[in-house]
N, C-alpha and C positions, 0 to 999 in steps of 0.2 A: 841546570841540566846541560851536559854540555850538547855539541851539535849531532856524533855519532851516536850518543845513547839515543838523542828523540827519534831518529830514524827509523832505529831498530826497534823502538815500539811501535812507530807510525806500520814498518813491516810487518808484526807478529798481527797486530790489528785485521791488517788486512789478510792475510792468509787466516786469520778464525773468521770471517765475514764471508770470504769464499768457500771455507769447507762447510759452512753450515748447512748448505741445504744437500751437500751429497750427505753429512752423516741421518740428515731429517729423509733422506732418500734410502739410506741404509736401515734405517732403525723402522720405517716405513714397511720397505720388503722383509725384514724379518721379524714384524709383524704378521704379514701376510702367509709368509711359509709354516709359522709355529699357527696362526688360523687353520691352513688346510693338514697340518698334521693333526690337532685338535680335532678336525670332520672324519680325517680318515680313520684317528681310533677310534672317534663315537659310533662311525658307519661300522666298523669292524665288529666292537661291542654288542652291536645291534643283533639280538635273537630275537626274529622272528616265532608269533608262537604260533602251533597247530590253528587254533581261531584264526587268528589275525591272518593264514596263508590264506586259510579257504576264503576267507574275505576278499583276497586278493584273486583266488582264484578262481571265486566268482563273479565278480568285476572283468574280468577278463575274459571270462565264458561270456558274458553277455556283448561283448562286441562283437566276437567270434560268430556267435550265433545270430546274431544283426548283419555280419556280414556276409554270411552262408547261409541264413534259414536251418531249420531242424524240419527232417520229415516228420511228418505226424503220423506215424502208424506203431501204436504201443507191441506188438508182434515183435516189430525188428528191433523196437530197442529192447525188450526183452532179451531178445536172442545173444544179443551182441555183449548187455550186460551179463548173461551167466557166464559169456566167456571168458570176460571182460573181469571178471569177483573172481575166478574161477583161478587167473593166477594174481589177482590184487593181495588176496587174503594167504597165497602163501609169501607175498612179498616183505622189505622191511620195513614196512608200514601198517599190516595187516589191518590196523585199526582207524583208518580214515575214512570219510564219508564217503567210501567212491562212487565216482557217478559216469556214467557212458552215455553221451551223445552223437546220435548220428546226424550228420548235417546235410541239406537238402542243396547238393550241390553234385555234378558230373566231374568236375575236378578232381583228381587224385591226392587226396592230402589228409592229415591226423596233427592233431596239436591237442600237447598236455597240458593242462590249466592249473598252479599249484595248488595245492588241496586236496589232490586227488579230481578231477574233471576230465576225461578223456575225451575226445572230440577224433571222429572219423565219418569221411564222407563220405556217400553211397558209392562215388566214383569209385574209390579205396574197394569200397567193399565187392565191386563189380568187378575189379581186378585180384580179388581173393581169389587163389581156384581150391582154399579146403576151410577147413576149421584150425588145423594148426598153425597154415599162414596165418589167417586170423590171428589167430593167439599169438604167435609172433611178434606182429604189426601192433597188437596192444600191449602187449608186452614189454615191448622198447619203452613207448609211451609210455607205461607204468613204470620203466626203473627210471624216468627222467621229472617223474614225479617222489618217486623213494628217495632217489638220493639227493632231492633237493636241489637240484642243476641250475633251476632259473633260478632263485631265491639265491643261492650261491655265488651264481655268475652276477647278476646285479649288484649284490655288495660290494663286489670288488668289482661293480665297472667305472670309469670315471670318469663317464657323465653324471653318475649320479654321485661318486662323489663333490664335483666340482659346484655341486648342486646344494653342497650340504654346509656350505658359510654362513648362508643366513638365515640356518635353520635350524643351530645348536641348540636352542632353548626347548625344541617342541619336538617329542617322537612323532606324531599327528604327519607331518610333510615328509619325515624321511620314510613312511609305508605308501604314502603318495609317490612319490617317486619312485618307489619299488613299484608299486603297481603300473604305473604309467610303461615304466623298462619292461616289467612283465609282459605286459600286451604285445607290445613292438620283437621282442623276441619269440615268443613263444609263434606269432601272425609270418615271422620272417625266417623262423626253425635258425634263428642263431647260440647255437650250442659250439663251442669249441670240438674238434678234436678228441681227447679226451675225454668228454663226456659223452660223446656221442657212442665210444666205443662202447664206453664202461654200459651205457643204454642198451648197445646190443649184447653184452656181454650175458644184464639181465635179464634180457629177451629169453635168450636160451639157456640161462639154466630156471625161469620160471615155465618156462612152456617141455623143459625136461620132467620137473616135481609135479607138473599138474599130468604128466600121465602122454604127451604128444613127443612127437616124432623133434626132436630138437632144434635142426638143423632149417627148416623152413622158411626162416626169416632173407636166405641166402636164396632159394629159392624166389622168392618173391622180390629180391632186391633185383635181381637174374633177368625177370621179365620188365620187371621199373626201368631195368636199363636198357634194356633194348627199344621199349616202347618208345624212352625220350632222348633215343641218340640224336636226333635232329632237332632238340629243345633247345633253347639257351638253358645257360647254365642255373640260375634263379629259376625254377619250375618246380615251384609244392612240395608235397614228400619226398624228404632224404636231401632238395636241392643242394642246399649251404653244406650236406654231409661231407667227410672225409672220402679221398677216392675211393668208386663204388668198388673197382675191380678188390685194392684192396681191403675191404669191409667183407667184402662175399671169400673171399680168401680166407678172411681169421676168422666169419663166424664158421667157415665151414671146419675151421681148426678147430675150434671150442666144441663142438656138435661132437666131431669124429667118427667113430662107425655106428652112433646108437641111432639104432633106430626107434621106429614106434608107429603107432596111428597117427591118421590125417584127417580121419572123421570128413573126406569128403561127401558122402553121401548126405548126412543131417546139413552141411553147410548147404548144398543143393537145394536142398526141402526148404531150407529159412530165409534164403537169400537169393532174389529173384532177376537182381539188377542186370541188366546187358551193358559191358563195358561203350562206352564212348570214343570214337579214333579222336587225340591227344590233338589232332589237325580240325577237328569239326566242334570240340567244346566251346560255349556258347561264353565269352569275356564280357565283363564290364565295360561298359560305354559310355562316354562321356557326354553327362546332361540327360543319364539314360533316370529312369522312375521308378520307386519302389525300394525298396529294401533292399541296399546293396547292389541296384540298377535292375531287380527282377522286375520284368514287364507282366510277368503272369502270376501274382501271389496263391498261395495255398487259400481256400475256401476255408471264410472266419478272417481271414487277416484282413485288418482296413487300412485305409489309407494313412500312415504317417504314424500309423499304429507305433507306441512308446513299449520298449524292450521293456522286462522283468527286471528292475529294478536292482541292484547286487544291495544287501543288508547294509542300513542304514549308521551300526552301532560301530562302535571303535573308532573308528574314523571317517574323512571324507573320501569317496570314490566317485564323487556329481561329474570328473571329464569322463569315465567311466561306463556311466550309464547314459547312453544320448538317444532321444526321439529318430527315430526315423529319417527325419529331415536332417540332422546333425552327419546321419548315416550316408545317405547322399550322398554329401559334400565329399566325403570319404573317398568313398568309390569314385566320384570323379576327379579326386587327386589320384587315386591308385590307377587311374585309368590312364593315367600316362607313364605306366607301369612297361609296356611293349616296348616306348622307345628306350627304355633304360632296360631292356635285356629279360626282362621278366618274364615264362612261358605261363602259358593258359590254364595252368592247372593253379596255379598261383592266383590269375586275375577271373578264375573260372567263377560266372555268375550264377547268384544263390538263388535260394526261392524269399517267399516273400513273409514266413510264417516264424518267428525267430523264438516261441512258446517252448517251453519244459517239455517233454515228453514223460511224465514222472509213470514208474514201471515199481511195483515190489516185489521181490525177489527171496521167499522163504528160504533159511537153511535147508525145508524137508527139500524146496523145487532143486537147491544148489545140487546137495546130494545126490539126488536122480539124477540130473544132467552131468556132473561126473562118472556115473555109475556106464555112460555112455561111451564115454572117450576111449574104453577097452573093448 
């Protein structure tokens, strides 16, 4: 062989010995890319069904309510539930298990649970000044339950895509992580834009069909904003929303001149609460006790007392459902909530009682209590 051919193989040699680890480098990441494509069509794929939500939206109710407590007086949840069914049932879901919980909190705030689970604090409800706002204020929460918004937004978010690599093989983790996303949004009212509107959109045309004054929700948004002009921006209901001025703008656009009942006099009768100044709500404390850092629990609740369990079946929800003590810990991570900008309606401490308030509600009772609204 003469001397320039050995060369030229001695070179080809060596240039295949250098490329080989960037193509093992290339054929590596596109690997990796055709993986997370592979998660994102399965995550896309992913239909959630009615069970498997309210599962989820169970699981999520019970931290909520570990983290706020539920009043216990069946009267107001009653009250709140006919309202509450009153425009569920003409919504696009007529047919889910709705449920209405009031939470034992001074805090101004409401969180929808998927499944249908409404959650509203007595703060909220002391800041009510009729039955229409009411219906409003549940209303919203009810279209962000219809159209599916957390279940929606989670699929396409991408943490929980980025979550879904080593979990192709088993549906079991990817409603775990929905659920996990679920809590953390639904706790932090992170809803896009979008859907926020589309939420009050269905505010006011459910609280128009069930017979109220349309427009109310602007109303109450009106007095929200004035209350926490001196809040930080993170503060409870509506916080993370779309600017307030314009929200109260376009509902009043969608409302327009119709009017109707406010039904405040029966709101008076059912609802007894005195608002709290937004400066005097009593926060979570660090290293504070009880449920959510309540130092004074409801009568019956004991010490370390373990939440209501969310259903066992379908899948696992065990980070889901935590003792008491689990709850703690909680609150004293959220309790460093203030120095990251967080207002008080947000960090506002619960009672100590986190039980079902379970209420039945005939179609004859439905009926009556509409027969009322004129």
């Amino acid at each position: 062989m003469k001397k320039d051919s050995m060369k030229t193989i001695v070179l080809a040699a060596a240039l295949v010995a250098c490329a080989a680890p960037s193509f093992a480098q290339l054929g590596g990441a596109l690997r990796r890319v055709q993986q997370a494509r592979d998660a994102k069509d399965k995550l896309d794929d992913l239909n959630v069904t009615e069970e498997e939500e309210r599962t989820i939206g169970e699981g999520v109710s019970a931290k909520i309510r570990a983290r706020f407590g539920v009043v216990q007086d069946p009267a107001i949840h009653e009250y709140v539930a006919l309202v509450g069914l009153t425009l569920a049932r003409l919504s696009d879901r007529p047919g889910l298990p709705w449920t209405f919980v009031v939470l034992d909190t001074d805090g101004v705030n409401a969180f929808a649970s998927p499944g249908g689970i409404v959650h509203v604090t007595r703060g909220a409800l002391a800041l009510v000044a009729s039955e229409a706002e009411l219906a409003a204020v549940l209303g919203h929460e009810i279209g962000h339950v219809a159209r599916k918004h957390t279940v929606n937004a989670i699929q396409k978010s991408k943490a929980v895509q980025l979550g879904t690599s080593e979990t192709l093989a088993s549906r079991g983790p990817f409603l775990d992580l929905i659920a996990n996303k679920a809590y953390e949004m639904v706790l932090e009212n992170k809803f896009d834009r979008g859907d926020e509107m589309d939420a009050d959109k269905v505010s006011v045309a459910l609280a128009g069909k069930a017979g109220y004054a349309p427009g109310k929700l602007a109303d109450f948004l009106t007095r929200l904003d004035e209350r926490n002009r001196d809040q930080p921006a993170a503060n409870g209901l509506f916080a993370s929303h779309p600017d307030m001025t314009a929200r109260i703008q376009a509902i009043a656009k969608l409302a327009g001149t119709r009017g109707g009942p406010t039904v405040e006099a029966r709101y008076a009768s059912n609802v007894k609460y005195e608002p709290v100044d937004v400066t005097k709500i009593a926060t979570v404390e660090e290293g504070a006790a009880g449920l959510a850092g309540s130092t004074g629990g409801k009568a019956g609740a004991k010490k370390d007392e373990k939440v209501d369990a969310a259903p066992k079946k379908g899948f696992g929800l065990a980070s889901l459902s935590k003792s008491a003590g689990s709850e703690r810990q909680t609150a004293q991570v959220s309790a460093s909530g203030g120095a990251r900008g967080v207002g008080p309606d947000r960090m506002a401490r619960g009672g100590g009682n986190p039980s079902l308030v379970k209420v039945a509600v005939s179609d004859a009772a439905l009926a009556a209590f509409k027969k009322g609204i004129a």
